[in-house]
SEGU-790248 format. One record per residue (C-alpha): residue in one letter; x, y, z. Coordinates in pm, whole numbers, plus 50000, padded with zeros to 5 digits. Example, Ala and Ser with C-alpha at 12.3 -4.5 7.8 and 13.67 -1.06 7.14 Angstrom:
<atoms>
a512304955050780;s513674989450714;
</atoms>
This chain:
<atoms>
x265557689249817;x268217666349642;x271577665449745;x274837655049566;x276777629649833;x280567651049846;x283377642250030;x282777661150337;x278667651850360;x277637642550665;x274177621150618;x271727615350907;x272847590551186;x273457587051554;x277087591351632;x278637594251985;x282227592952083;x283547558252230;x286567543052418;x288217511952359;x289947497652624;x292537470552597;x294037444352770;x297447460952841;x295827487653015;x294867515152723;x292317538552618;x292187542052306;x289557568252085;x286967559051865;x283127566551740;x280517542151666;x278077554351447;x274267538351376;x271437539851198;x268667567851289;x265777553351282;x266217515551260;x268527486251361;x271887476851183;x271237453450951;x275537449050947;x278397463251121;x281737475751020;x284567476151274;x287397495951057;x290817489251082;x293337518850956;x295937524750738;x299467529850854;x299387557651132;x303737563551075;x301867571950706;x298987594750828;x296637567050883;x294117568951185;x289987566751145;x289647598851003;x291367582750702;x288467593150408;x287137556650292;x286447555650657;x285067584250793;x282897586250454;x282047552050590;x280427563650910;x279197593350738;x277327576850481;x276797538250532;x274267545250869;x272037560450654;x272427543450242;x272717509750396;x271677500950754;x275147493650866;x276667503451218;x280407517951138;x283087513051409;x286237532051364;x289157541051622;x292937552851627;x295417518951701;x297657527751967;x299857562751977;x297307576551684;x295707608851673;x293127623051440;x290647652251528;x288887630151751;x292127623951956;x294867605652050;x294817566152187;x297147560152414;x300407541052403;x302817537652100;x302847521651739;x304277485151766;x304657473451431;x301457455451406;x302107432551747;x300457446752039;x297707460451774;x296647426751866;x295217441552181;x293517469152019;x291617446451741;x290727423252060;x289407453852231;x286797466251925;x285957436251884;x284857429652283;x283037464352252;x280947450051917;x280037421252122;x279547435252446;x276987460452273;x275457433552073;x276147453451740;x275077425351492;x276767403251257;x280557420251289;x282837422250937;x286397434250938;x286957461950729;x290907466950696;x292677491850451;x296467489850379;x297917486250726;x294707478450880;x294287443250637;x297377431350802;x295947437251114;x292757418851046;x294447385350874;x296787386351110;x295077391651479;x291437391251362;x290077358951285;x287537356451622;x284417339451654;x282217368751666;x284047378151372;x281747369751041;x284267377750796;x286527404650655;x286557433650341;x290597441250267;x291197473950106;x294277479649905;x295927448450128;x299847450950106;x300457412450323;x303087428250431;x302967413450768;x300337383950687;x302227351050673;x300787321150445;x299767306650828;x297477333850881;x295747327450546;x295437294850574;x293907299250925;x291367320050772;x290607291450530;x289937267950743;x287777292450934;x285747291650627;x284647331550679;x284177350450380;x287207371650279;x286847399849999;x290177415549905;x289307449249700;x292577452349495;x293627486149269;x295047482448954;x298147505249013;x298517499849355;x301897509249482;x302407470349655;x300417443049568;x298477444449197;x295567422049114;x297257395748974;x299947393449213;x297487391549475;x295097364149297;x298657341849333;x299327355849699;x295977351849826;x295967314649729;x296387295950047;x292927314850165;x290757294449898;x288207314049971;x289157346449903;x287497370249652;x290257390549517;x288567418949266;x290787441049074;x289437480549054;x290607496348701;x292497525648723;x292807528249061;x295877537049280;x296387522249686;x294557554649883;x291197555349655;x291327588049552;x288167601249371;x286777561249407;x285567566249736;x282127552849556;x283257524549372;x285337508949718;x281547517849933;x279467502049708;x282167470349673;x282137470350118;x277987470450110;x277917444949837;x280137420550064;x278807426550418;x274677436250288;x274267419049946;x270767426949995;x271447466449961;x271017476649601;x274097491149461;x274977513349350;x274307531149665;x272407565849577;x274697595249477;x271767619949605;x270387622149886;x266847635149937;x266387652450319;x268897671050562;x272537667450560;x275397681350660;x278957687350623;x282187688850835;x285657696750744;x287817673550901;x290957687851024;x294327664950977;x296247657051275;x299537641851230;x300317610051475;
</atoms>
């Protein structure tokens, strides 16, 4: 039987509950989810929105991430609340810092990636959670980094330029009304990281809503070019579906 992929399917995968723990001392929440049946061809480690603004993992480009990417495209998803956020799944410890002692929760996913040898490891950041990734993510194990609805609101020119030297792959997904940085703004801003693929998304606003398809099949054509998209809007087999209940950080 056929399915139509909604905002609350769940499609098959192996999900289990993880902890992060940082430097400084904390625990902080997450959930890797895999593939079924078969190796990660790719894997995601997500980076969230603003959690003073309601973002944590559960934020929906994310969780529809993990809920959909294991199965439509091979790819591991790693998502997790920063420090002091909650969602469903609970609350990390400690407090939000503005983006500086983040530094210690990026550090810590990205340990876990490589201690559990999840292959070839791309940075996916939205709003808040781009910041985080040109700012404290450019690692070795790191091969490059998807920016959704990136504000560089904390990114200095240093940090881009750092990343351009790296020579790692950058993609910055950019919506045409976005409430702070528009395409061609941020084909000028993005300069100093000559690399950079800055794509503008037509009538689109910062959160994505109802083009939760259009930024997917953008993230798989960056980190899996060899994944047809657009990724299926069916789905033939079991699913399921969960209601996700907001928490406020």
């Amino acid at each position: 039987m056929s399915t139509e992929i909604r905002a609350n399917t769940v499609l098959p995968g192996h999900r289990e509950p993880i902890t992060l723990h940082t430097a400084d001392g904390l625990r902080l929440v997450g959930e890797l989810a895999l593939p079924q049946h078969r190796s990660p061809r790719a894997t995601l480690v997500c980076l969230h929105p603003l959690p003073t603004h309601g973002g944590m993992m559960d934020s929906h480009l994310l969780r529809k991430a993990a809920w959909r990417l294991p199965a439509l495209a091979d790819l591991a998803v790693l998502r997790f609340n920063t420090r002091g956020t909650a969602s469903e799944a609970g609350r990390s410890d400690g407090a939000f810092d503005n983006g500086d002692s983040e530094r210690f929760d990026v550090a810590a996913a990205l340990e876990y990636a490589e201690f559990h040898d999840l292959p070839d490891v791309w940075l996916l950041g939205w709003s808040f959670g781009t910041d985080l990734t040109l700012v404290h993510g450019l690692d070795p194990s790191v091969t490059g980094a998807v920016l959704l609805s990136p504000p560089l609101r904390w990114s200095e020119e240093r940090h881009l330029r750092a990343w351009a030297e790296s020579g790692k792959p950058v993609h910055a997904l950019v919506p045409e009304f976005d409430d702070y940085l528009r395409p061609e703004e941020a084909r000028r801003r993005f300069a100093p990281l000559t690399q950079a693929q800055v794509t503008g998304f037509p009538d689109t606003k910062h959160l994505w809503v109802g083009k939760a398809d259009q930024a997917l099949d953008a993230v798989v054509g960056a980190v899996a070019p060899d994944v047809p998209t657009p990724l299926p809007r069916y789905w033939d087999g079991e699913v399921d579906t969960h209601q996700v209940t907001i928490v406020d950080s």
